[in-house]
C-alpha positions in Angstrom: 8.1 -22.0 -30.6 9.4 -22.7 -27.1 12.1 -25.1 -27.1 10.9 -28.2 -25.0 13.5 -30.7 -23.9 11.3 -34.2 -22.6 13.0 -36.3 -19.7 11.7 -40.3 -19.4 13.1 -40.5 -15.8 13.4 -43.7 -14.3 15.1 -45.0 -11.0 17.2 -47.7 -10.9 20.4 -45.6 -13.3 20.6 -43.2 -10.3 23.6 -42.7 -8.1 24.1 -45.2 -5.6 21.3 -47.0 -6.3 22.0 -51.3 -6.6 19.5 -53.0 -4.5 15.4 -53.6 -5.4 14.6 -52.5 -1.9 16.5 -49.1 -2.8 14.3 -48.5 -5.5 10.8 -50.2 -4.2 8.6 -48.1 -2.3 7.6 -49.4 1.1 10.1 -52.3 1.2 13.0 -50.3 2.9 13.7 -47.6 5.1 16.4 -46.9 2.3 14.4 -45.8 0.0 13.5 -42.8 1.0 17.2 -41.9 1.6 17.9 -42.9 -2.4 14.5 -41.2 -3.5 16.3 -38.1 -2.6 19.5 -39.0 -4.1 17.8 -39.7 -7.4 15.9 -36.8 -7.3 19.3 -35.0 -7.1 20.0 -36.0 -10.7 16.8 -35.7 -12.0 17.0 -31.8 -10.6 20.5 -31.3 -12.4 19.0 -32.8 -15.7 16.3 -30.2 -15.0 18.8 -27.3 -14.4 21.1 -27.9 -17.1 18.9 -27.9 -19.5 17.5 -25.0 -18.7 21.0 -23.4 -18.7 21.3 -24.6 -21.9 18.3 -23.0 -23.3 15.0 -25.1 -22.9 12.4 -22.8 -22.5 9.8 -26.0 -21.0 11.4 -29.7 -19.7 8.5 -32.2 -19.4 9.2 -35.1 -17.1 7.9 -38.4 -17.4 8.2 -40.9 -14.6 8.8 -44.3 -15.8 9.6 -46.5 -12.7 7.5 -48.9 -10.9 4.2 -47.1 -9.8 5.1 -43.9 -11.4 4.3 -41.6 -8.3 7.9 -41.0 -7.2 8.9 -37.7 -8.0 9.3 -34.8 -5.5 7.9 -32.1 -7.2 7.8 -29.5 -4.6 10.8 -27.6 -5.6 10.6 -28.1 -9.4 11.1 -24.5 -11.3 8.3 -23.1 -13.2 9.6 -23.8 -17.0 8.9 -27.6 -15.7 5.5 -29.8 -16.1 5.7 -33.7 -15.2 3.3 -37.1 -15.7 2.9 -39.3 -13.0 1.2 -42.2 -12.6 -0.2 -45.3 -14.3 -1.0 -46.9 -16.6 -0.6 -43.9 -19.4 -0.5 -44.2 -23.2 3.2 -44.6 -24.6 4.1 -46.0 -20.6 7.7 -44.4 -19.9 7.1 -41.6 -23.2 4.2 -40.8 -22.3 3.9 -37.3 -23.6 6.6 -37.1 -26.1 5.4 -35.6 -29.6 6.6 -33.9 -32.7 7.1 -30.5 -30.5 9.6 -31.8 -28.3 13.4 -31.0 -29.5 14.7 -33.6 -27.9 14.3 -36.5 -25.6 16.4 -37.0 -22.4 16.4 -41.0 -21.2 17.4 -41.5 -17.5 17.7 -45.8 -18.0 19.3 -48.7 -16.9 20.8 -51.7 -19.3 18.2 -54.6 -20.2 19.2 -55.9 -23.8 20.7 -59.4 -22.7 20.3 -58.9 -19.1 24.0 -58.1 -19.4 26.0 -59.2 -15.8 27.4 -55.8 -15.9 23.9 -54.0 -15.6 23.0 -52.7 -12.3 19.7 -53.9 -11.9 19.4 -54.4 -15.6 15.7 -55.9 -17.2 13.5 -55.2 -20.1 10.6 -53.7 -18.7 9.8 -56.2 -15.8 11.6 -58.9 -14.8 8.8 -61.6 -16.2 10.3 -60.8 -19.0 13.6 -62.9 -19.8 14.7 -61.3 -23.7 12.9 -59.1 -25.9 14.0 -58.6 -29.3 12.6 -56.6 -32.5 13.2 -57.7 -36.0 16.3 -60.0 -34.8 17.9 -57.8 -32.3 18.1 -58.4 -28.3 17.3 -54.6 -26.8 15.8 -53.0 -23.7 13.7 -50.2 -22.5 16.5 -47.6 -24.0 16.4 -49.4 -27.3 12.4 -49.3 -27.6 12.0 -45.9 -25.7 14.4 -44.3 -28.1 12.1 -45.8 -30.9 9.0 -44.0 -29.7 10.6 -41.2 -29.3 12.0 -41.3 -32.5 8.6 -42.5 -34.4 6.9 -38.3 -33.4 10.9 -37.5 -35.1 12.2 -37.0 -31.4 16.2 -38.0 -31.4 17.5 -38.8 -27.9 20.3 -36.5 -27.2 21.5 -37.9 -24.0 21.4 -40.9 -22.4 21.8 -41.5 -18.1 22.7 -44.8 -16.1 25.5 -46.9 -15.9 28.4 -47.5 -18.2 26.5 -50.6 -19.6 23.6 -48.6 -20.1 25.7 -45.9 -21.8 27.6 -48.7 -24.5 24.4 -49.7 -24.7 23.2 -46.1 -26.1 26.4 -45.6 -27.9 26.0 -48.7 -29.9 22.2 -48.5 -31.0 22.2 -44.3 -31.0 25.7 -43.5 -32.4 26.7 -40.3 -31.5 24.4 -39.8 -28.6 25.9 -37.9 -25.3 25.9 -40.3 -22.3 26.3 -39.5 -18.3 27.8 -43.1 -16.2 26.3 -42.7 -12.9 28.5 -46.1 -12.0 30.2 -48.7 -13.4 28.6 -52.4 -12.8 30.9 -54.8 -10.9 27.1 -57.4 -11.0 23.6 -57.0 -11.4 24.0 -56.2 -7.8 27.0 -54.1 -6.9 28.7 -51.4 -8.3 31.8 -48.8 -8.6 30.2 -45.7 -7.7 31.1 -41.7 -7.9 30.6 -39.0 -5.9 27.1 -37.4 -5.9 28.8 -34.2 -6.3 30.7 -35.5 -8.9 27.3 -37.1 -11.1 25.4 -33.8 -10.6 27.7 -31.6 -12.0 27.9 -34.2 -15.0 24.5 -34.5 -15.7 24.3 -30.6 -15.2 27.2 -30.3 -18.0 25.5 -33.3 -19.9 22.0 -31.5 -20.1 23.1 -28.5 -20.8 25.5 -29.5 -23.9 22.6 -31.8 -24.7 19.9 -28.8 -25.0 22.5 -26.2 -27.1 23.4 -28.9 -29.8 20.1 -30.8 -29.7 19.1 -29.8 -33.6 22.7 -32.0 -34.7 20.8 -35.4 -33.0 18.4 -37.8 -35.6 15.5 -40.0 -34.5 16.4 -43.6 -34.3 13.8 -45.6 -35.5 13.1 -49.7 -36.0 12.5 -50.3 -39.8 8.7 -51.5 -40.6 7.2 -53.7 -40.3 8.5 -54.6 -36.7 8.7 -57.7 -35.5 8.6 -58.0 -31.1 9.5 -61.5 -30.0 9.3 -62.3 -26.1 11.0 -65.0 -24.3 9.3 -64.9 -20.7 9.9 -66.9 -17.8 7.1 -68.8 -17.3 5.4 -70.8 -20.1 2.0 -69.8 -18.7 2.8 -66.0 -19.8 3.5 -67.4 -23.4 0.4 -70.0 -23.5 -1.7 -66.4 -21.9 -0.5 -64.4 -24.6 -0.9 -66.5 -27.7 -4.6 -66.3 -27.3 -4.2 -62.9 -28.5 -5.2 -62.2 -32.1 -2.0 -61.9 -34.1 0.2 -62.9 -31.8 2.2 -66.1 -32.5 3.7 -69.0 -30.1 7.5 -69.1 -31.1 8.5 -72.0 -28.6 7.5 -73.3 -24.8 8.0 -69.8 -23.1 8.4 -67.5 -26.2 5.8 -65.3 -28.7 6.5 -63.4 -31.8 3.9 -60.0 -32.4 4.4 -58.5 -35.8 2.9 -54.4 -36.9 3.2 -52.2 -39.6 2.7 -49.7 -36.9 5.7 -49.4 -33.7 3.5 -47.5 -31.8 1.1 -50.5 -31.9 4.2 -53.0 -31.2 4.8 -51.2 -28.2 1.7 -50.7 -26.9 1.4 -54.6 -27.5 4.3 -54.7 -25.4 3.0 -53.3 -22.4 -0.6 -55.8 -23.1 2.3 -58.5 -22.5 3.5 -57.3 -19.1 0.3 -57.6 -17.6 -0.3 -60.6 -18.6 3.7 -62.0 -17.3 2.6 -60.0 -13.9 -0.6 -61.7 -13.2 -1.1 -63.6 -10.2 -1.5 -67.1 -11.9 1.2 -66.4 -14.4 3.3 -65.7 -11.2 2.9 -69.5 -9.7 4.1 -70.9 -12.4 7.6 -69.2 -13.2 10.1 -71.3 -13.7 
């Protein structure tokens, strides 16, 4: 059976990357400039796991519109998803055949002040927890990765991004593109210097892949959402099965985390409509 390593690739962990108008296409002549530079570490991700034996890497993009990749130059053994919306949103694609699941993130549990750029999907939303505990997009992307029996074997963004894999993953292997100094600055290496870490990273990552276990949320799951607008919460609570927990908060509750997730993304939409918009606090 070919050995498939699966990459959730998102933007806003790259190198050099610390501004919305880096990561946003259209708004800045910068981002063009930092496409590139991301796509740098994507294609060492790519190349190092194929010099550590993946016989297929399967991309998923998983920031913003989800058309940003340059694919042009992308070796053979590779296949990617682009676009949206898509079921299982940023693991899109990830099943029981994968050996191993690749996250290329940024920090979101607790919108931590060391987090370069750092959210929980969209900004609407202000904390997400499940059954108790404040995570982000790492958290409940390692989850679905981890409910086909996918473990994530390495983790990509800054350092808070990494602590934050180390502490819900365990022994996971983790690549700091930069260290926070604010949601809006940061201590940055060399682009050399990240490549040939993520190279090393991926590679490592793909050889001992079979020593990684899933991480999974114990059912049933509980996913409660504080927004930022109380219209997103009064929006939401119309839903069937979905409770109002206070003014700009809503609890949802599965058997199922594949549901819960998919639940999650129903939520976005509704935080990112136009009405919901005029009335953010």
């Amino acid at each position: 059976m070919p050995k498939t390593i699966y990459i959730s690739v998102d933007f806003e962990g790259a190198t050099g990357i610390v501004s919305p108008r880096q990561v946003t296409m259209g708004q800045s002549p910068e981002f063009e400039r930092l496409r590139q530079r991301w796509q740098a570490d994507v294609d060492a991700l790519v190349q190092g796991a194929l010099a550590g034996g993946a016989d297929r890497v399967l991309l998923n993009e998983s920031h913003g519109t989800m058309i940003n990749l340059m694919a042009d130059h992308l070796p053979a053994q590779v296949e990617f998803i682009s676009g949206r919306i898509k079921p299982d949103l940023h693991m899109c694609g990830v099943d029981s055949g994968c050996e191993a699941a690749f996250l290329f993130t940024h920090s979101g549990a607790g919108i931590h002040h060391e987090g370069v750029l750092a959210h929980t999907f969209i900004n609407e939303f202000y904390r997400v927890r499940i059954n108790g505990q404040t995570v982000g997009e790492l958290h409940m992307n390692a989850a679905l990765a981890g409910y086909h029996g996918v473990p994530v074997a390495l983790v990509v963004g800054d350092e808070q991004t990494c602590r934050e894999g180390r502490e819900a993953l365990g022994d996971v292997l983790c690549v700091a593109t930069k260290r926070g100094l604010d949601r809006y600055a940061a201590w940055m290496k060399s682009p050399n210097v990240t490549q040939r870490e993520l190279w090393e990273a991926a590679a490592e990552a793909t050889r001992n892949a079979s020593r990684f276990a899933p991480f999974r949320f114990v059912s049933p799951v509980e996913m409660e959402i504080e927004f930022l607008a109380v219209t997103a919460a009064t929006a939401s609570s119309f839903i069937p099965g979905v409770k109002r927990t206070g003014p700009r908060s809503i609890a949802y509750r599965h058997e199922d985390y594949r549901t819960v997730y998919h639940m999650g993304w129903i939520f976005q939409l509704i935080a990112q409509g136009n009405y919901v918009q005029q009335d953010r606090l």
